[in-house]
C-alpha positions in Angstrom: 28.4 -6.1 -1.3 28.8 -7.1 2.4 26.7 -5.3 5.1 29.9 -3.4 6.4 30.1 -1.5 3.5 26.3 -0.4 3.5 27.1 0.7 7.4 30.2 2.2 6.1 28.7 4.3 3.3 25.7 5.1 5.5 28.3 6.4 8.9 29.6 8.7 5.9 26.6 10.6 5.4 24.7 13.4 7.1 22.1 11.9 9.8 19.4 13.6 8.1 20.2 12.1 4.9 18.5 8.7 6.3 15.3 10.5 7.1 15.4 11.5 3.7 16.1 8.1 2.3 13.3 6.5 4.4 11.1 8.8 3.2 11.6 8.7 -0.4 11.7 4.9 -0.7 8.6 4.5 1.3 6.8 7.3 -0.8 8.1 5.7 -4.3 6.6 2.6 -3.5 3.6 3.8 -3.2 3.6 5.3 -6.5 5.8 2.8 -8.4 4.5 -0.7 -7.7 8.0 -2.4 -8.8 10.0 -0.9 -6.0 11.3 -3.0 -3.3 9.4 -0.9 -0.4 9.5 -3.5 2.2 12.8 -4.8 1.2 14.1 -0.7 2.4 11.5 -0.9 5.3 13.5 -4.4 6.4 16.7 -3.1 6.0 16.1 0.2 8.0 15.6 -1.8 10.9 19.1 -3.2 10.2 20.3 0.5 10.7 18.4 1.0 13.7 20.3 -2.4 15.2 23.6 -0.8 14.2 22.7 2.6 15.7 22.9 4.7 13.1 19.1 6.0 13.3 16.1 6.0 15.8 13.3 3.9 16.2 11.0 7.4 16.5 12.6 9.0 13.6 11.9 5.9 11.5 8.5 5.9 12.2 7.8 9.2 11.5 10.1 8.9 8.2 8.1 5.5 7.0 4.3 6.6 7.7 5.2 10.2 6.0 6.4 8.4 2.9 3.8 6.1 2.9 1.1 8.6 3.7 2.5 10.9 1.2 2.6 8.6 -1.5 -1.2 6.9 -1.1 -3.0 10.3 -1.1 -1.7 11.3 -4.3 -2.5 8.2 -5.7 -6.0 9.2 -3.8 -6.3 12.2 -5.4 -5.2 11.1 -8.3 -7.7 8.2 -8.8 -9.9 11.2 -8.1 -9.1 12.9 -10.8 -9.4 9.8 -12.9 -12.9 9.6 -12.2 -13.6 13.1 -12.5 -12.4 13.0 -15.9 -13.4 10.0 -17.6 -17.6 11.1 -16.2 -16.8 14.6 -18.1 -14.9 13.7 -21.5 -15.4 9.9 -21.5 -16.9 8.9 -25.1 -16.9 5.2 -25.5 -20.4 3.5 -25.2 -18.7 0.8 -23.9 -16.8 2.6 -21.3 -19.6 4.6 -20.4 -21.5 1.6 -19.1 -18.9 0.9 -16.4 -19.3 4.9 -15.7 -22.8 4.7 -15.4 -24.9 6.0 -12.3 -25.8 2.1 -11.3 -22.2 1.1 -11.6 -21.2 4.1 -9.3 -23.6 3.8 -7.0 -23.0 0.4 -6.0 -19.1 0.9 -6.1 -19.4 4.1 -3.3 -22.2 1.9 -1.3 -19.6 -1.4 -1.4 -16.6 1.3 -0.2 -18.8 3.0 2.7 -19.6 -0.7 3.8 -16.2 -1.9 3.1 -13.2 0.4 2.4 -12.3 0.9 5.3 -10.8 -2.8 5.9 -10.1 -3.5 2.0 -8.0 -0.1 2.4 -6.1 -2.0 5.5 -6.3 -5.1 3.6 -4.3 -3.7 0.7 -1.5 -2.4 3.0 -0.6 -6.1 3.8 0.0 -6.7 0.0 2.5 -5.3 -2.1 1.1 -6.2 -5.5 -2.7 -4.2 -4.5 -1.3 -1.2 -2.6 -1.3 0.9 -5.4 -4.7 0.0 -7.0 -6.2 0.2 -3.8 -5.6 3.6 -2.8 -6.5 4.5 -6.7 -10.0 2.5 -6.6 -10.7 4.6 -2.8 -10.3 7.7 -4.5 -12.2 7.4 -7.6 -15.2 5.7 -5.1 -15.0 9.1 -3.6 -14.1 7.5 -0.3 -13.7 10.3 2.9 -10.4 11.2 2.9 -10.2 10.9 7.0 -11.1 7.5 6.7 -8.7 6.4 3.7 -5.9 7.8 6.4 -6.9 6.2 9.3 -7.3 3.0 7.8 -4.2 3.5 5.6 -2.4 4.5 9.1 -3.8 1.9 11.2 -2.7 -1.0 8.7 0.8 1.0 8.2 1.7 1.1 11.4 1.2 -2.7 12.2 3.1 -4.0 8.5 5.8 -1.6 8.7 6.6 -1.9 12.6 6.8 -6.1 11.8 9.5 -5.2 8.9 11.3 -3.2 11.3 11.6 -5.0 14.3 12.0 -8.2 12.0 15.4 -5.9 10.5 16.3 -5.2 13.9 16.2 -8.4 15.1 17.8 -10.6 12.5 20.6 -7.5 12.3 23.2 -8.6 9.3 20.9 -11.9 8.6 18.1 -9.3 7.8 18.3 -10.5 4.1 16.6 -13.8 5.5 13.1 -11.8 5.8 12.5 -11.8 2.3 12.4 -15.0 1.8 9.5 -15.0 4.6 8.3 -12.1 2.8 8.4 -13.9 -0.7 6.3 -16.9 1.5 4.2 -14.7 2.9 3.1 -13.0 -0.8 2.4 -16.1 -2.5 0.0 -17.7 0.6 -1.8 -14.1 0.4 -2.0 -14.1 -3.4 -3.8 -17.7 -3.3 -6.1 -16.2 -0.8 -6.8 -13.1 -2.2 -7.4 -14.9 -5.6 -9.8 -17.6 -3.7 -11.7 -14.2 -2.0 -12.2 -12.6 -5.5 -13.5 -15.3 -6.9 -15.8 -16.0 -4.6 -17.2 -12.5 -3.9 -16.8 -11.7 -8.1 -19.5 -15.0 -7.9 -21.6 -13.9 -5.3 -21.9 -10.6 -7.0 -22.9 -11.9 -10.4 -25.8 -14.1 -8.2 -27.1 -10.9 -7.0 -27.1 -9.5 -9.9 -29.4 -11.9 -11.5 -31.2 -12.4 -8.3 -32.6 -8.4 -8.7 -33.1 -8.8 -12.6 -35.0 -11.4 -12.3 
C-alpha cells in the first residue's frame, strides 16, 4: 500500500481517533513484546509531517501509552513476586526466592535500576522484562517513572523527528533501527557476560 492511502484513510477519521491509536500501539508494546512499537512511533512522525496531528499531542499520546503499559507490567511483576514467596513449593525454586537471593537483587536495583530501567527503553527485545524484574525487586515506583520517562522521552522523540524528517521515505528508519538492534544486542550480550562473570567471582570470593 502506498503512503497516500495511509494519509487518505487517516484524513477520513475523527482527529481524536489518532490520539487513540498512538496510545494504544504504544501501550501494547509494552505489554506484547512482538509488536512493532517503534515501527508506529516512526510512522507517527510521518503524520505529523503531513499535518494531520500535533507534535504536543503526540507526545502526550506516546509517554501515556508507554507509561501506561510499563506500570502494569510493574505491578504485575509485583504480584509475581508476591505470589511465588507465599504459595511457591519447589525446593528448587525456592532457592532463587530465598532471603540472600532477594536481598542482593533489591541492593543491585537501588544501586542500579535506575539506569538499567533507562537502559531497557533503548531496546525493544528487554523492555518488557525490565519493567517486570523492577517490579518484583520492589523498586520505588517514583523512580521506575522517572527513569522510564526520562529514557522515553529521548527514544521516542528520535523516532519521531526521524518520521518527520524522512516524511514518505520514513520506512528507511527501520532499517537503521534493525542496525541499531543487532550492535546493541552484541553489546548487551558482551555486558552480561561480563557482569554474569564478575558476579560468580564475587560469589566465590565471600565463600571462600
Amino acid at each position: 500500500m502506498g503512503e497516500s492511502y495511509f494519509l487518505e484513510f487517516f484524513k477520513s477519521i475523527p482527529p481524536e481517533a489518532y490520539w487513540l491509536f498512538i496510545f494504544f500501539s504504544t501501550f501494547i508494546e509494552n505489554i506484547f513484546p512482538p509488536c512493532p512499537g517503534d515501527t508506529l512511533v516512526a510512522f507517527t512522525g510521518y503524520l505529523w509531517g503531513a499535518g494531520l496531528v500535533t507534535f504536543q499531542t503526540l507526545s502526550l499520546s506516546i509517554i501515556a501509552g508507554n507509561l501506561t503499559g510499563a506500570l502494569l507490567m510493574y505491578f504485575f511483576g509485583l504480584e509475581v513476586m508476591e505470589f511465588f514467596l507465599k504459595h511457591l513449593k519447589s525446593e528448587r525454586l525456592k532457592k532463587l526466592f530465598d532471603k540472600e537471593h532477594l536481598d542482593r537483587t533489591h541492593h543491585w536495583f537501588d544501586k542500579y535500576g535506575f539506569f538499567a530501567v533507562m537502559f531497557s527503553r533503548f531496546s525493544a527485545g528487554i523492555r518488557f522484562f525490565v519493567s517486570i524484574v523492577a517490579g518484583m525487586a520492589n523498586m520505588h515506583v517514583s523512580v521506575f517513572i522517572l527513569a522510564f520517562l526520562l529514557a522515553t522521552a529521548i527514544w521516542n522523540t528520535l523516532l519521531v523527528y526521524g518520521g518527520y524528517v524522512m516524511g514518505e521515505n520514513w520506512r528507511e528508519i527501520l532499517q537503521y533501527i534493525q542496525i541499531y538492534s543487532a550492535i546493541f544486542a552484541i553489546v548487551l550480550i558482551i555486558a552480561g557476560i561480563y557482569f554474569y562473570r564478575r558476579f560468580k567471582q564475587k560469589e566465590k570470593d565471600t565463600k571462600e
